[in-house]
C-alpha positions, 0 to 999 in steps of 0.5 A: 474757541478764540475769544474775541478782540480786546478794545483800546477803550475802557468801554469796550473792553467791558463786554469782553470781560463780561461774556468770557465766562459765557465763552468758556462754558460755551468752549466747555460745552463744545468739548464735550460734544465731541467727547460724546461724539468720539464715545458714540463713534468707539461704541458703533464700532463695537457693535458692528465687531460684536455682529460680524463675530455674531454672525460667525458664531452663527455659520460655526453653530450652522457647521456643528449642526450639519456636521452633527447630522452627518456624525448622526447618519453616519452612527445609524449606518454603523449600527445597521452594519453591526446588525447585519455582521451579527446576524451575517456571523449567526448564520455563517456558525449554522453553515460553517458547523459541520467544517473542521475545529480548525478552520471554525476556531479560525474563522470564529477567530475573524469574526471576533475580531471584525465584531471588536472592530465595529464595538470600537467604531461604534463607541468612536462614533458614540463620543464624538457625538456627545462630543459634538452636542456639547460644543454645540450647546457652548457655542449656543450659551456664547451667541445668548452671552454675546447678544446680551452684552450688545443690547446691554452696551446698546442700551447704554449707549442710549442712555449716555445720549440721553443724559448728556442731551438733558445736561446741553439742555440744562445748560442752554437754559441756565441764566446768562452771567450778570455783568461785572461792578464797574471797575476802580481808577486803580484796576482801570490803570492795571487793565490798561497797562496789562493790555499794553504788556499783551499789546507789545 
């Protein structure tokens, strides 16, 4: 902030010398409005980072869900189908009892194998189920993290605002600075020959 003009005469250059604290508190105060103005700037940027990737993390949990679903009706259908093998395989032992050793070694053979299969698809499926609900619960306990940290942030956002308000209050309501003593020849004599060494 400039400060304003010194006078040639001693009685104008009073004034000058008695305001310049006031100058300076009022140059402080300005500093810190803008202080506080970048801090709330940086701290609205934050949030609006912290509720795109808040929103994200929504879709995912959205994603996991619906794939969860789809890993659900996908298992049930497997277990139907192991059903239905098992008692497919039931009935084909009563038909095939009377065929040689051979040919039902063989063909019990076929079917262990395809029962073993499906145990396996079963227990893959199974996994990745748990699989699947754990990641959801991770993602569920970060949203939960993440929405605290934003309100937390929020709040103290708010109370910075509120603490540098009341000390801009304070300090408009403070007591002007009294004026200087009269000054001496001797300091008069040093002010005039300072501001001629300013003036040239």
């Amino acid at each position: 902030m400039a400060l304003p003009a010194k006078a040639e005469s001693n009685a104008g250059h009073e004034p000058s010398l008695a305001y310049l604290p006031f100058l300076v508190d009022l140059s402080h105060l300005e500093t810190g409005l803008v202080k506080h103005q970048s801090i709330h700037e940086m701290n609205q940027r934050e949030l609006q980072h912290y509720e795109i990737e808040s929103r994200k993390i929504e879709e995912e949990i959205e994603q996991a869900r619906n794939d969860i679903e789809s890993l659900k009706g996908a298992l049930e259908i497997a277990q139907i189908q192991r059903q239905n093998k098992l008692e497919y395989d039931d009935v084909a032992r009563h038909i095939n009892r009377l065929p040689s050793r051979a040919a039902s070694e063989k063909n019990a053979e076929s079917l262990g194998a395809e029962i073993q299969a499906l145990r396996e698809e079963l227990r893959s499926l199974d996994s990745e189920y748990h699989l699947r609900r754990k990641q959801l619960l991770t993602i569920v306990t970060a949203v939960h993290e993440m929405q605290d940290s934003i309100a937390e942030r929020r709040d103290a956002a708010e109370a910075a605002k509120v603490a540098s308000a009341g000390n801009i209050s304070q300090l408009l309501n403070s007591t002007p600075p009294s004026l200087p003593m009269q000054p001496t020849e001797e300091e008069e004599e040093g002010v005039v020959v300072e501001d001629g060494m300013e003036e040239s």
